[in-house]
N, C-alpha and C positions, 0 to 999 in steps of 0.2 A: 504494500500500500504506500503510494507517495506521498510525501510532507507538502502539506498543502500552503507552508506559509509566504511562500514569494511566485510562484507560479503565477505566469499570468493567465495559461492554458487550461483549461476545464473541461474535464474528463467525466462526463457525468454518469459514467460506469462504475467510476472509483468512488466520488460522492454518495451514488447509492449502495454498493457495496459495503463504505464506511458505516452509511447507516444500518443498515443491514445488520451489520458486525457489532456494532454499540450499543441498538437497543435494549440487546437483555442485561448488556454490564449497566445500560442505564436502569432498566427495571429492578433490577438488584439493589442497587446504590440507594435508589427512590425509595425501596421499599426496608432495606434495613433503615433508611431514617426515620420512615414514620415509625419502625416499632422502637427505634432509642426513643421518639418522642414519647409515646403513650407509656411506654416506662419510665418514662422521666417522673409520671403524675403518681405510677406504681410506689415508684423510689422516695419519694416524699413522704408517702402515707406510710409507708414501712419506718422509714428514721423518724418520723412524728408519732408512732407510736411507740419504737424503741426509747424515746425520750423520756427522760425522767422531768420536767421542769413541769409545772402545773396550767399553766396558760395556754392557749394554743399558738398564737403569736410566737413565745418562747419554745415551741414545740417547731412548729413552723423556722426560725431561725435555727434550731439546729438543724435539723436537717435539709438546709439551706447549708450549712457549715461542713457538713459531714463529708469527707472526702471520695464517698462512694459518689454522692451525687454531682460532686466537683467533676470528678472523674469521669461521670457520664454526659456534663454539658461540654467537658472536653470533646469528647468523643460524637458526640454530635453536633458540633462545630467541625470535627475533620467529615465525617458524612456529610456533612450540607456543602463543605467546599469539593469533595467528589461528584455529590450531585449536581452542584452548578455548571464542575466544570465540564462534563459529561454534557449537560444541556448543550450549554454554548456552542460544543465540538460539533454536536450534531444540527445543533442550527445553521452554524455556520458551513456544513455541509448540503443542509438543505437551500441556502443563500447560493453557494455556487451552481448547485443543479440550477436553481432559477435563472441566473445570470446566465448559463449556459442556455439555457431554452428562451432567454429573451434574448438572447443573441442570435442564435439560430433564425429566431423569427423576423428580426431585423433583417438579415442577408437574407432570406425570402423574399422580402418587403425590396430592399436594393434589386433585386435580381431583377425581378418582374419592374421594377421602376426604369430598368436600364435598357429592357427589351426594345 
C-alpha cells in the first residue's frame, strides 16, 4: 500500500482498498472505547462504594483519586487518539477517491468541450 502523503497521483484502487483494510481496525478501536467508556461509570461506582468517607461527594472524590480510575481515563484518552486517528486516515482516503472521481469527471467534461 503507498504512503499517500505527497503524491499528487490518485489511485482510487488503493484509497478503496485502504478503506477496505481499516475499517475493522477502525471498528475495533470504536468499539473498545465505548466499552472503556461505560466502564468508566462501572469504575466509579465500585471505588464509591469501596470508600470509607460518609458523604457521597467524599465518596465520589475518591474514586475520582483512585489510581485504577486515573489509569483508565488514561487509557481512554490513548483509545480516542487511535480512534481519531483511524477516522481521519480513512476520510482522508475517502477525500482522495472523491478528488479522483471529480477529476475524472472534469476531463470528461474537457474532452467532449474540445471535440
Amino acid at each position: 500500500m503507498k504512503d499517500y502523503e505527497y503524491e499528487t497521483e490518485y489511485d482510487p484502487s488503493l484509497a478503496i482498498e485502504f478503506i477496505f483494510k481499516k475499517a475493522p481496525e477502525y471498528a475495533k478501536a470504536k468499539g473498545q472505547l465505548a466499552e472503556l467508556e461505560a466502564y468508566k461509570h462501572s469504575l466509579k461506582a465500585i471505588k464509591m462504594a469501596q470508600a470509607d468517607q460518609s458523604t457521597m461527594a467524599a465518596k465520589e472524590m475518591e474514586a475520582y483519586r483512585s489510581p485504577e480510575y486515573q489509569e483508565l481515563c488514561k487509557g481512554i484518552g490513548v483509545a480516542t487518539e487511535t480512534v481519531e486517528t483511524l477516522k481521519w486516515q480513512l476520510r482522508a482516503a475517502e477525500m482522495r477517491w472523491e478528488t479522483w472521481r471529480t477529476e475524472q469527471a472534469n476531463n470528461r467534461q474537457l474532452e467532449r468541450a474540445t471535440r
